[in-house]
C-alpha positions as CSV (number, residue, x, y, z in Angstrom):
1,X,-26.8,5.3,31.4
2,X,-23.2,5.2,31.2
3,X,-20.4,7.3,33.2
4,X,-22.3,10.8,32.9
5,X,-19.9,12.6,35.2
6,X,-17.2,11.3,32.3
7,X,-19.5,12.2,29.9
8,X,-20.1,16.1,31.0
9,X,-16.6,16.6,31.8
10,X,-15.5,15.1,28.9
11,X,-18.1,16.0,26.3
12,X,-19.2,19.3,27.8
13,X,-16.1,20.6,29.3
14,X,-17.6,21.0,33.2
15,X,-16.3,18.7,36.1
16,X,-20.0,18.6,37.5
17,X,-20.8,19.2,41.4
18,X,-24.2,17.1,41.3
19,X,-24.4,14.6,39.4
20,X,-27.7,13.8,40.0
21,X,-28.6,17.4,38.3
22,X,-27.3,15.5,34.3
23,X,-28.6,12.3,35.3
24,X,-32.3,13.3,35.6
25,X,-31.6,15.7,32.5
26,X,-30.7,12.7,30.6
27,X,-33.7,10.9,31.6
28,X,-36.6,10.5,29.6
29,X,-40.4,10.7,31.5
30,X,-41.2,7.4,30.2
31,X,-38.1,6.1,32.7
32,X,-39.7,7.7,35.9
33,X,-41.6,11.1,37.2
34,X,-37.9,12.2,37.8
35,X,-37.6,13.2,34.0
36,X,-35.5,16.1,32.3
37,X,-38.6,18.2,31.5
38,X,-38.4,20.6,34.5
39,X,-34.5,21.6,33.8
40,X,-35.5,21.1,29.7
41,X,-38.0,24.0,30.7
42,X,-35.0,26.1,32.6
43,X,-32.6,25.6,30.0
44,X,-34.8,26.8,26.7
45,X,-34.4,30.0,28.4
46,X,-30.7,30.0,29.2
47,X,-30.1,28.9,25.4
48,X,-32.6,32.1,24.2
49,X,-30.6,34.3,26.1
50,X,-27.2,33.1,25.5
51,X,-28.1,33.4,21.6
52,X,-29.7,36.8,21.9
53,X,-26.8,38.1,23.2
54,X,-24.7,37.0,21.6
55,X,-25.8,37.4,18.0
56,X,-26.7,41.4,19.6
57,X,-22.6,41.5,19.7
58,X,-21.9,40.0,16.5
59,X,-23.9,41.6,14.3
60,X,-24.1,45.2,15.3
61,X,-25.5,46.7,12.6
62,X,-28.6,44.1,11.9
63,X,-31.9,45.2,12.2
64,X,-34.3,43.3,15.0
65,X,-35.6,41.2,11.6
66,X,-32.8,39.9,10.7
67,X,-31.5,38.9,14.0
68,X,-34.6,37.3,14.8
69,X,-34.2,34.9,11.7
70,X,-30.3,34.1,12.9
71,X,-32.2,33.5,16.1
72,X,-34.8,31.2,15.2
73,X,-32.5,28.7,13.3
74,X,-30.0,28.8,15.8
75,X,-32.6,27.9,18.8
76,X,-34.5,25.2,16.8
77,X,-35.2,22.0,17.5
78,X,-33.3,20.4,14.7
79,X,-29.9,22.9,15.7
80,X,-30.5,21.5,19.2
81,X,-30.8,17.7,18.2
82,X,-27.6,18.2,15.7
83,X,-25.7,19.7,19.3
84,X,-27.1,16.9,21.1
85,X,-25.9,14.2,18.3
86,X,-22.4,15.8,18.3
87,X,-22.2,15.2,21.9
88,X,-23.3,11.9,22.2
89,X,-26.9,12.4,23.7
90,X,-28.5,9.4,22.1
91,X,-26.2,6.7,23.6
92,X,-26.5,8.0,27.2
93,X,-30.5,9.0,27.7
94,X,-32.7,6.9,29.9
95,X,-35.5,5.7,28.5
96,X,-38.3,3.6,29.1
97,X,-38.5,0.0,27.1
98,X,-41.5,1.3,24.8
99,X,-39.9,5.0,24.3
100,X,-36.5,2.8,23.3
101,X,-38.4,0.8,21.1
102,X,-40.1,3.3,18.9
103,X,-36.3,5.2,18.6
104,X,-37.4,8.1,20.8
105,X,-33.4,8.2,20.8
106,X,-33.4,9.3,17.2
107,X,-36.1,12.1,17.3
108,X,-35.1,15.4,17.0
109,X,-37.6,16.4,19.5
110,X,-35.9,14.3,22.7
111,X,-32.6,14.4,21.7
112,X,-33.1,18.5,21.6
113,X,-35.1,18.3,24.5
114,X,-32.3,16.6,26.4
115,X,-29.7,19.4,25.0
116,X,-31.6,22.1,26.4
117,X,-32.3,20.4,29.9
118,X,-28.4,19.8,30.2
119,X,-27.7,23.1,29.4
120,X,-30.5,24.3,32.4
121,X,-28.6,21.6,34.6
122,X,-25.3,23.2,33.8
123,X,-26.6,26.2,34.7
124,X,-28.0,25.3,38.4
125,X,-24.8,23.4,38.7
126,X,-22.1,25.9,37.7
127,X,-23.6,29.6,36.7
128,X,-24.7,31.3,33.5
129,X,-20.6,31.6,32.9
130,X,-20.7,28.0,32.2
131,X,-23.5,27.4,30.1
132,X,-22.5,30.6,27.9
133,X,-18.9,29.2,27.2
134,X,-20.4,25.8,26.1
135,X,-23.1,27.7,24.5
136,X,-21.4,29.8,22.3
137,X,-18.2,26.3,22.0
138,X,-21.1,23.7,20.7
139,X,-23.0,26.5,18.5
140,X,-19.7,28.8,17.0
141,X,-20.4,26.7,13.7
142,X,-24.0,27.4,13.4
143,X,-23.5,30.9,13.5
144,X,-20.4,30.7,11.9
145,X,-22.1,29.4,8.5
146,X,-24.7,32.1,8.6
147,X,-23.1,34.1,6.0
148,X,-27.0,36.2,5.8
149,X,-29.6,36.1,7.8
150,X,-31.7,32.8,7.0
151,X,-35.0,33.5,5.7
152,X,-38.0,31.5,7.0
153,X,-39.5,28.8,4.9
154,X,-43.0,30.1,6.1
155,X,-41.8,33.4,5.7
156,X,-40.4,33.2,2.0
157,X,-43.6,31.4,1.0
158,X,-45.3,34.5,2.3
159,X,-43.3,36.5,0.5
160,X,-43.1,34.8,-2.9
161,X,-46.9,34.3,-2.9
162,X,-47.6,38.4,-2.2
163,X,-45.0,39.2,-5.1
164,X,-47.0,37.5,-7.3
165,X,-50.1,39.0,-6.0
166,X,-51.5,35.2,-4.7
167,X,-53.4,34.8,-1.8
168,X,-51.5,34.6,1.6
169,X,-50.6,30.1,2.5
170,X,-53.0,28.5,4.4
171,X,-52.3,25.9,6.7
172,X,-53.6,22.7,7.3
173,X,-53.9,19.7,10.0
174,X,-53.8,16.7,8.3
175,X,-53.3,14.5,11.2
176,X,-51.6,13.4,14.2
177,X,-50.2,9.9,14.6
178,X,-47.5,8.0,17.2
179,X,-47.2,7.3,20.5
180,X,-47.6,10.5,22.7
181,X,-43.8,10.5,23.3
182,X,-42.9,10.7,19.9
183,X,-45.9,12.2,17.9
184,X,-45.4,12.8,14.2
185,X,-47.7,15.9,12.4
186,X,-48.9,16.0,9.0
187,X,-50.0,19.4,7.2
188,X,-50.8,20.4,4.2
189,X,-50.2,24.1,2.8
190,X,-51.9,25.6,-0.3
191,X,-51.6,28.8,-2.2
192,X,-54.1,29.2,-4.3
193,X,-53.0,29.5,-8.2
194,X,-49.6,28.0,-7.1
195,X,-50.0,24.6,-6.1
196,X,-49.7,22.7,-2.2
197,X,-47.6,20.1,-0.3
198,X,-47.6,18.0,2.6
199,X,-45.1,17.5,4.8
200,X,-44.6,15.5,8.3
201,X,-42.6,16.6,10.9
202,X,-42.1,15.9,15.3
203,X,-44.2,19.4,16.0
204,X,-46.8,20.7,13.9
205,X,-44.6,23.8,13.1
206,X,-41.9,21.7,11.8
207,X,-44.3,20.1,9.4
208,X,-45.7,23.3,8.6
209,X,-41.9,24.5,7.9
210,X,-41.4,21.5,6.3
211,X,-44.4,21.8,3.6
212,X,-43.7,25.3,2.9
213,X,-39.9,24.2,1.9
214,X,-41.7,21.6,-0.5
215,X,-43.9,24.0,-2.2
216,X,-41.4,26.4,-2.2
217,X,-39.2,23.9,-4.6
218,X,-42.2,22.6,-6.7
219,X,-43.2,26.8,-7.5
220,X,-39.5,27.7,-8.0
């Protein structure tokens, strides 16, 4: 697993009291029961908050809509994974020989995973002080670059099809393949008169998101 007390000093700015606390956050359940999911569960919270408060100081004049919109991209899996990358998650998770072998290192849906369960270890190890300052270090570009609040892929689709008086998207579950570790989703979204996609993605809301993007560009 590598030198993790380096690796959180180094990487996430925290000389760590327990070690043990980022080891088991970097470990994967198909190493052992002692897996990240627990402090994963803890730290999804910490990162909610963190970003709600902090986009409820910059933005003072933004209605609950838009800040909601910052909010989602900045909490979502694939912002978390792209944190996780820029830190160096991939090379130090523990996983089992299977999980290694399917890449479980490259999904967006561990490697954010393991983001969010160091951030609920750095939490139990050193306060809600420390997780905000690395909080708001790792994710000042991501709010940085929101120049407007993002709009939805979903939402936009919703929107485009109702301005030209379509009926609302509907959803679909194509299938579910992969081992359970690493699942992939397919969907399919239609609007009737417009035209539909499919898309795949790690959760069925990011293939949902995903297929909405697609018909999005093929309806202009």
């Amino acid at each position: 697993m590598g030198d993790v007390a380096s690796f959180v000093s180094e990487r996430l700015g925290y000389r760590p009291n327990d070690r043990k606390l980022f080891e088991r956050a970097l470990t994967h359940g198909s190493a052992g029961k002692d897996s990240y999911e627990r402090l994963e569960f803890l730290g999804d919270r910490v990162l909610g908050l963190v970003i709600a408060r902090w986009l409820f100081e910059r933005f003072p004049e933004e209605p609950e809509g838009k800040m909601s919109r910052r909010y989602n991209a900045l909490v979502a899996r694939e912002t978390c994974a792209e944190v996780g990358r820029n830190w160096g998650v991939p090379k130090l998770m523990k996983l089992g020989k299977q999980a290694r072998e399917d890449n479980a290192q490259l999904s967006d849906n561990v490697v954010g995973d393991v983001v969010e369960a160091l951030l609920g270890a750095l939490l139990l190890d050193g306060g809600l002080d420390a997780a905000d300052r690395l909080i708001r270090q790792s994710w000042a570009g991501f709010i940085n670059e929101q120049k407007k609040a993002p709009q939805h892929p979903k939402s936009l689709l919703q929107e485009v099809a109702a301005a030209r008086g379509l009926r609302a998207p509907v959803y679909e579950l194509l299938g579910q393949f992969g081992r359970h570790h690493a699942p992939t989703f397919r969907v399919k979204v239609t609007v009737a008169g417009a035209g539909e996609t499919e898309a795949e993605g790690a959760s069925k809301q990011e293939a949902e998101t995903a297929a909405a993007a697609a018909l999005l560009e093929k309806i202009g």
